[in-house]
One Martini backbone bead per residue (centre of mass of N, CA, C, O) as a GRO file, in nm:
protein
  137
    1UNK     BB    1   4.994 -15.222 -14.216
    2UNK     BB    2   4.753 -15.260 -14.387
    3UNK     BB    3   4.441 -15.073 -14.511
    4UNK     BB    4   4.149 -15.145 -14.606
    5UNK     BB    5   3.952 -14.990 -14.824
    6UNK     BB    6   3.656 -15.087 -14.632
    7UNK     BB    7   3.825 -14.956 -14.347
    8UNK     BB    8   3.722 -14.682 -14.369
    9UNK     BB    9   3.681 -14.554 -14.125
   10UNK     BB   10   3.464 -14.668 -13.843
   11UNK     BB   11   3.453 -14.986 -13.784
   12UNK     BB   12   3.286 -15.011 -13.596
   13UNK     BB   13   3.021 -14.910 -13.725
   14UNK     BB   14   3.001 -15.073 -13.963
   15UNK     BB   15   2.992 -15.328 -13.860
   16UNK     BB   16   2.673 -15.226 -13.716
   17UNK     BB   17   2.576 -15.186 -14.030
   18UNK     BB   18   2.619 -15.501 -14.102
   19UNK     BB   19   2.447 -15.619 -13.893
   20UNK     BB   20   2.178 -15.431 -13.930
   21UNK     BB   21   2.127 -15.520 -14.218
   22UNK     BB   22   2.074 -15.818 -14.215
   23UNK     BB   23   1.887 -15.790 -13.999
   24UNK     BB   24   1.638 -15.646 -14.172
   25UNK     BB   25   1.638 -15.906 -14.345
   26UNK     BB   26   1.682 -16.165 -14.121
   27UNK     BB   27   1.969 -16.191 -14.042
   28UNK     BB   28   1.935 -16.378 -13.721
   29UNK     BB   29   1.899 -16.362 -13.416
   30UNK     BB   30   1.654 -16.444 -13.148
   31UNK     BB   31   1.868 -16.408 -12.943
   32UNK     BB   32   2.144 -16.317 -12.732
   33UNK     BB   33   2.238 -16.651 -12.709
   34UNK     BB   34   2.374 -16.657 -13.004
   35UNK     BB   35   2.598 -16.482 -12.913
   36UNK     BB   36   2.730 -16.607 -12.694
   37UNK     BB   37   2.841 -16.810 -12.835
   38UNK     BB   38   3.003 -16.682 -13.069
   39UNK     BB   39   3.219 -16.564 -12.903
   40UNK     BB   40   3.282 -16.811 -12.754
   41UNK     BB   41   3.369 -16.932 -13.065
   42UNK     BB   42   3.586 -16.759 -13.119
   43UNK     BB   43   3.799 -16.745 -12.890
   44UNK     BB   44   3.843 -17.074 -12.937
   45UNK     BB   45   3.972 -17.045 -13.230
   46UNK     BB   46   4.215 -16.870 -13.125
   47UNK     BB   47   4.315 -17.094 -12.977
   48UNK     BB   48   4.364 -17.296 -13.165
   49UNK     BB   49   4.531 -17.138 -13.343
   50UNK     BB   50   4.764 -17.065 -13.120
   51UNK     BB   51   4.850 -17.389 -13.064
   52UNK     BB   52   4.902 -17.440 -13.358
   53UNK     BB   53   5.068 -17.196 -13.488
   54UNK     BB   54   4.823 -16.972 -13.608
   55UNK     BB   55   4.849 -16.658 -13.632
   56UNK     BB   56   4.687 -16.578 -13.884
   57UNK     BB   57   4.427 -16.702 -13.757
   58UNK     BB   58   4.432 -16.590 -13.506
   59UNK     BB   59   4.368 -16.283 -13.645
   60UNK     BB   60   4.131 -16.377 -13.841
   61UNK     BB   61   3.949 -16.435 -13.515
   62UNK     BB   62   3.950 -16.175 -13.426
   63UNK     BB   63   3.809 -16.047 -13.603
   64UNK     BB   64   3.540 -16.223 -13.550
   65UNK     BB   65   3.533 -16.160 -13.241
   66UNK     BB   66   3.484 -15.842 -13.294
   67UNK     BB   67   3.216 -15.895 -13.490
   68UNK     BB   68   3.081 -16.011 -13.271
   69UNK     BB   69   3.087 -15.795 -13.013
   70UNK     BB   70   2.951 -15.607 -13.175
   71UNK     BB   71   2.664 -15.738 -13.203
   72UNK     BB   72   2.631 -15.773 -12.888
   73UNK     BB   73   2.611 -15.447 -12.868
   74UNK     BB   74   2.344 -15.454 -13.059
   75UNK     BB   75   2.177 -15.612 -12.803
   76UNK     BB   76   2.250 -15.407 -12.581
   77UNK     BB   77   2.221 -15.116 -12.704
   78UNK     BB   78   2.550 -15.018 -12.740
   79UNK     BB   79   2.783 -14.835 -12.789
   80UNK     BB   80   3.118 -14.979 -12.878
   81UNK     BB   81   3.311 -14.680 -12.868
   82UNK     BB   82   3.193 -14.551 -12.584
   83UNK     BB   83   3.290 -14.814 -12.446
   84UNK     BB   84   3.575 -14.813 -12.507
   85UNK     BB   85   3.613 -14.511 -12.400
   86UNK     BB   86   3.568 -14.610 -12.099
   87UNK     BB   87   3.745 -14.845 -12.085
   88UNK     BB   88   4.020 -14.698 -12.140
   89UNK     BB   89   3.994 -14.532 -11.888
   90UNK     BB   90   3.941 -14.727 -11.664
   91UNK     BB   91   4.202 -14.859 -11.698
   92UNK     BB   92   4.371 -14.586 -11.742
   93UNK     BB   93   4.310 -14.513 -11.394
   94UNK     BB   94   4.404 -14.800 -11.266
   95UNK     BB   95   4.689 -14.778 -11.343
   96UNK     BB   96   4.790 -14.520 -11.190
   97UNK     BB   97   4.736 -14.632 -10.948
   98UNK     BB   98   4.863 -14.860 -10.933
   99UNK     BB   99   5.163 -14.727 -10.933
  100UNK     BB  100   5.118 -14.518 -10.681
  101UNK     BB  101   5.096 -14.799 -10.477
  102UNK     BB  102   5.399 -14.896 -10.586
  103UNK     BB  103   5.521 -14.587 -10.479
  104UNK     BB  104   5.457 -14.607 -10.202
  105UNK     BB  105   5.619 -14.924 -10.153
  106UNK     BB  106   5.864 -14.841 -10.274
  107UNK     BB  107   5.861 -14.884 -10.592
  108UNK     BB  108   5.834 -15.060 -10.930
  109UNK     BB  109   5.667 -15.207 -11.177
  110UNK     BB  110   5.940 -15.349 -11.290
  111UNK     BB  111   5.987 -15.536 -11.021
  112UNK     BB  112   5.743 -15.641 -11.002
  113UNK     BB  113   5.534 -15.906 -11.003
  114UNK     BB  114   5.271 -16.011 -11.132
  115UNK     BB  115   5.135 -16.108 -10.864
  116UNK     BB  116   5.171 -15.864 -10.739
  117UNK     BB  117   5.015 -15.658 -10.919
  118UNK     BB  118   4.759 -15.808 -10.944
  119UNK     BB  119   4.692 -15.763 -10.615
  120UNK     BB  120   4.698 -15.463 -10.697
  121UNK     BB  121   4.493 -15.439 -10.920
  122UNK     BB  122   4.241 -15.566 -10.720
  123UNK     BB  123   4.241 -15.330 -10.544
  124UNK     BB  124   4.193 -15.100 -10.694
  125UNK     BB  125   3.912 -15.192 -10.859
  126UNK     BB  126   3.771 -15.175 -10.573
  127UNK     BB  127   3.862 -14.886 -10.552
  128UNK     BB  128   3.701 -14.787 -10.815
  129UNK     BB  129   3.411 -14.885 -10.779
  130UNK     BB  130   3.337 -14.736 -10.537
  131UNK     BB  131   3.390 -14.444 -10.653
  132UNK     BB  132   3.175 -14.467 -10.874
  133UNK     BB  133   2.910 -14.604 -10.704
  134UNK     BB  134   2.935 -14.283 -10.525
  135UNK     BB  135   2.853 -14.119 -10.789
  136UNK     BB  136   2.599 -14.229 -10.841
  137UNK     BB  137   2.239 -14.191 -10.797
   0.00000   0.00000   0.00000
């Protein structure tokens, strides 16, 4: 997949840069509320993109649900990438726990069921969220 020129370097940082500058102009929401609607209406979009068997669209779709949820980090004060990258160890720290649990159960994560998966997904979620929150001050 080709990557466009315009789209070089962090695109999240862009994204930010170019909703703050729209916001600069006034070209904003008057508060948060509008932000979590365009999310709202972007998902519902890919859904029904997806549904209708448009993928080009639905792909088309997700770029906008990501340039909206960039926009919400803007509004959260959060920066994008750092939360991604938190996000992404969160995952992380938690699928290998999952891994773990099942292999404890003696079983391999290849074996279970996704019902099963997800409950035992549920269980560390539980237990990593309790070991993060006794780790704050």
């Amino acid at each position: 997949m080709a990557v466009p020129e315009d789209a070089v370097g962090d695109p999240l940082q862009r994204a930010w840069r170019v909703h703050c500058s729209a916001s600069a102009l006034g070209f904003d929401w008057p508060d948060i509320g509008g932000v979590f609607e365009k999310v709202r209406e972007e998902l519902s979009e890919i859904e029904h993109a997806w549904a209708g068997g448009d993928r080009v669209g639905a792909r088309q779709e997700l770029g906008d649900l990501l340039f909206a949820t960039i926009n919400l980090a803007r509004f959260l004060e959060a920066d994008p990438s750092a939360e991604l990258v938190e996000a992404t160890s969160r995952f992380a720290r938690r699928f290998e726990m999952l891994k773990q649990e099942v292999l404890r159960q003696g079983r391999a994560v290849e074996e279970c069921s996704l019902e099963e998966l997800d409950a035992v997904w549920e269980r560390v979620k539980q237990l990593s969220a309790e070991r993060e929150n006794r780790r704050e001050p």
